[in-house]
C-alpha positions as CSV (number, residue, x, y, z in Angstrom):
1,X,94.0,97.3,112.2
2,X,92.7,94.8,113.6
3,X,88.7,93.4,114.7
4,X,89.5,94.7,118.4
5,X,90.5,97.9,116.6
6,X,87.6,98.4,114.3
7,X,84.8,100.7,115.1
8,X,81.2,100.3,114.2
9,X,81.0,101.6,110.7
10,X,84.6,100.8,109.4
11,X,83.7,98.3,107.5
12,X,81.3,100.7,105.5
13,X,83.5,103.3,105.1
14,X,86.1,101.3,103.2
15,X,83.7,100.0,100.8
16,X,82.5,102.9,100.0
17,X,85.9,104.5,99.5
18,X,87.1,101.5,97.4
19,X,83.1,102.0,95.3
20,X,84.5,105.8,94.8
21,X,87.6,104.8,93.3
22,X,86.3,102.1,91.5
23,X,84.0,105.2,89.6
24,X,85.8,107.9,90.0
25,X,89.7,106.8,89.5
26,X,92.3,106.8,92.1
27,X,94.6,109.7,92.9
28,X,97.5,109.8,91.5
29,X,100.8,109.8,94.0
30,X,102.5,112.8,95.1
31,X,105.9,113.8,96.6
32,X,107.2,111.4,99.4
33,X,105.0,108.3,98.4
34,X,106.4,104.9,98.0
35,X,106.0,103.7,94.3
36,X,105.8,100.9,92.1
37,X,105.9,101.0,88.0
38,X,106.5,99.3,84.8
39,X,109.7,99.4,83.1
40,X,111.8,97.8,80.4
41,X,113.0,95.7,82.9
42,X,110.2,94.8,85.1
43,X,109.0,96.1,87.9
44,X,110.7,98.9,89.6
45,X,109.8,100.5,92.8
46,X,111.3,104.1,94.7
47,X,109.9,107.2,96.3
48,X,109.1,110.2,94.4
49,X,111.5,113.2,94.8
50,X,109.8,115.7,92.7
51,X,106.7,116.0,90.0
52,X,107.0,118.1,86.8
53,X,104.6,118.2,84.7
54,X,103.7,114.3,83.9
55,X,107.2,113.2,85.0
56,X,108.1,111.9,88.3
57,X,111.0,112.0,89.7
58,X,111.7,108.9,91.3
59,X,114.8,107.7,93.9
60,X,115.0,104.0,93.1
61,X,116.3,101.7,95.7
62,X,119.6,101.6,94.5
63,X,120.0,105.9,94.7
64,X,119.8,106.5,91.1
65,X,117.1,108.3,89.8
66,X,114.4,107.8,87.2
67,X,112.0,109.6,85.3
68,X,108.2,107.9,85.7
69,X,105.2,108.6,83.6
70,X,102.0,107.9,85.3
71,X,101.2,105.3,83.0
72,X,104.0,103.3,84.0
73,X,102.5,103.3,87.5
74,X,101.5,100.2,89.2
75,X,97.9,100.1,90.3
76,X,97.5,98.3,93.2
């Protein structure tokens, strides 16, 4: 979006949505999103498949699979 595309008020919406994740955490991803995380190797990134329990399920760019803790999750 751009400043022809912004309506009065945007600009205080956002901040407070960034001031209530700031205090209150941000979600965590679901099924379908686009993700980035921490491993032994560096940074990976892939789309989540399927969420059991703490693991996701993750399709990596190169169509294997990997299992994803939300810790390992990139914040941005």
């Amino acid at each position: 979006m751009d400043a022809n595309e912004r309506m009065p008020g945007d600009a205080e919406a956002a901040a407070a949505v960034a001031g209530m994740q700031d205090v209150y955490g941000r979600p965590l991803p679901s099924v379908g999103d686009w993700i980035s995380w921490h491993s032994a190797d560096g940074i990976r990134s892939g789309r989540i498949e399927a969420i059991s329990g703490d693991v996701h399920l993750v399709m990596q760019k190169d169509g294997t699979l990997a299992n994803v803790s939300p810790s390992q999750i990139a914040r941005a």
